[in-house]
Structure formats: structure tokens, C-alpha cells
C-alpha positions, 0 to 999 in steps of 0.5 A: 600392272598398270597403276592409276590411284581411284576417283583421281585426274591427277595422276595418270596410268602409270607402271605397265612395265611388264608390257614394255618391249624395252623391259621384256627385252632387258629383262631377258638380257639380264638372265642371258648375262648371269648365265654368260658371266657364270660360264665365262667370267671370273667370279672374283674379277670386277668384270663379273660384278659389273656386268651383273650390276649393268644388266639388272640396272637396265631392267629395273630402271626401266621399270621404276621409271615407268612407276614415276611417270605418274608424278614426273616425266623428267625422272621417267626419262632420266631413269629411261636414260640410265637404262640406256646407258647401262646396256650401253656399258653392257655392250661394250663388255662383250664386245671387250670379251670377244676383242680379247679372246679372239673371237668374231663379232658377228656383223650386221649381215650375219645370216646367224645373227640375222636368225637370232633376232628373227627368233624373238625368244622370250626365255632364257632356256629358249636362247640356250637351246638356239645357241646350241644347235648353232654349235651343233650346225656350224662347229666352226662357231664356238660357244664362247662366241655364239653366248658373246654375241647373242649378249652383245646383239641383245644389247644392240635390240634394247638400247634400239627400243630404248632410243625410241622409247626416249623419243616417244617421252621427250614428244609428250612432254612437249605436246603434255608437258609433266605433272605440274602443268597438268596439276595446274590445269586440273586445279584451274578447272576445278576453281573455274566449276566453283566460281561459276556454281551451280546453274539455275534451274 
């Protein structure tokens, strides 16, 4: 939903998360993760509750980042940022799985991989699926690493699209600058329009 307040200049569109490749990518992350930690994870270990926390962090700070761009683009890319990192830490914790259990992490080549990006799955039971015919396709493949790496490729997907999201956000501040200038601007002609009245007829 995008957001702009009636009869106003002051504030921009704002919100239209949902349509965020970034957002729509990080949202089904988070679901991937739930699923992969309440199979594969120790409920009471801290590793759990950090990667639950790290895949919801990515997703919602996307979204209110997106909300704030109204008023400030530094804390749309500071929020934007802390997504980033997020799912940063999040990759780093299937990675860790995978180094600790043994199992491969699939390389950039991997044709399975490969298949899974081409896939674009949008929901979570669709991945679920594409994981187990995999299994069933090559047995050599447990699931253990198949959820893994469909984790960690996820990861690799959003933090690419928040990389140039954050690039696209630094360039219109530069080109736009944030809500003061604009404040200002707007103010400045709307004095201008008094000063000078109305016209004669």
C-alpha cells in the first residue's frame, strides 16, 4: 500500500513495501528459516532464537524503512541498512550449519542451485515441494543440506537486491536531498506565490 497523506507536497509516496522485490524476497526467507529451525534446530539453543529473530529483522525493517521514507531518507537507509545486516548474519548461520554438520554448500555453478533461482517461488509451501523432488531426484542430497542451502541462496538473493536498493537510496538523496531541503523548498514557494499576489486583471 502506498501512502501519501491528501492536498499535501510535503510528503511523498511513501510505504509500498509489499511491492519490494527486497521485501517479497525477505518475507519468504523468514517462512523458509521458521520452518528450517523447527526441523533442524535446537528449540532451546540460542542459535534458534537468533536466527528467527535475524529473518523477521530483515522483512520488517524493510517495510518500516519504507514507511519513513516520507519524512527521512537517512533512516529509510539506516533501517534498509539493518535489514541488510540482518540477513547477512543470517547467512552466516547456514553457513555455519552446513560447516558443522558436514554438508556441502552448493557453489555458484551448481546446476541445482542454479534451478532454484530459476524457480522464482513466491511461497513457502512451493519451496517445500522443489526441495523434495530434489531429494527424491538426487538421493545423494540429503534434505538437511537441500533446506540449508535453499536458506543460505535466499540470503545470497536478498541481500544482492538490497545492495541496490541501498544504491538506488543513497542516488536520490544526492540528486533530491531528504525532507528538509524539500520542506524548505516547498515553504520558499509557497512565500514567493504571497509575496508577489495575486495578478491584476
Amino acid at each position: 500500500m502506498v501512502i501519501r497523506p491528501p492536498n499535501s507536497d510535503i510528503f511523498p509516496k511513501h510505504g509500498g513495501f509489499e511491492n519490494l522485490r527486497s521485501h517479497q524476497m525477505a518475507e519468504l526467507l523468514e517462512d523458509v528459516t521458521k520452518r528450517f529451525v523447527a526441523r533442524y534446530i535446537d528449540p532451546s539453543s540460542r542459535t534458534c532464537d537468533q536466527m528467527i529473530q535475524a529473518a523477521r529483522s530483515g522483512a520488517r525493517n524493510i517495510a518500516e524503512g519504507s514507511v519513513f521514507s516520507a519524512t527521512s531518507k537517512k533512516i529509510e537507509m539506516n533501517l534498509t541498512n539493518v535489514a541488510r545486516s540482518s540477513i547477512t548474519e543470517l547467512r552466516k548461520d547456514y553457513q555455519a550449519f552446513l560447516r558443522q554438520n558436514k554438508l556441502a554448500l552448493w557453489p555458484m555453478n551448481d546446476i541445482i542451485r542454479q534451478e532454484l533461482i530459476d524457480g522464482r517461488f513466491n511461497l513457502v509451501d512451493d519451496v517445500a515441494r522443489w526441495g523434495a523432488s530434489v531429494h527424491k531426484r538426487v538421493p545423494s542430497r540429503s534434505l538437511a543440506e537441500i533446506s540449508a542451502n535453499i536458506g543460505h541462496v535466499y540470503c545470497m538473493v536478498a541481500g544482492g537486491l538490497l545492495d541496490r536498493q541501498l544504491q538506488t537510496l543513497a542516488r536520490e538523496f544526492e540528486e533530491n536531498g531528504g525532507f528538509n531541503e524539500r520542506l524548505y523548498r516547498i515553504r520558499s514557494e509557497a512565500k514567493k506565490k504571497k509575496d508577489q499576489g495575486p495578478r491584476p486583471d
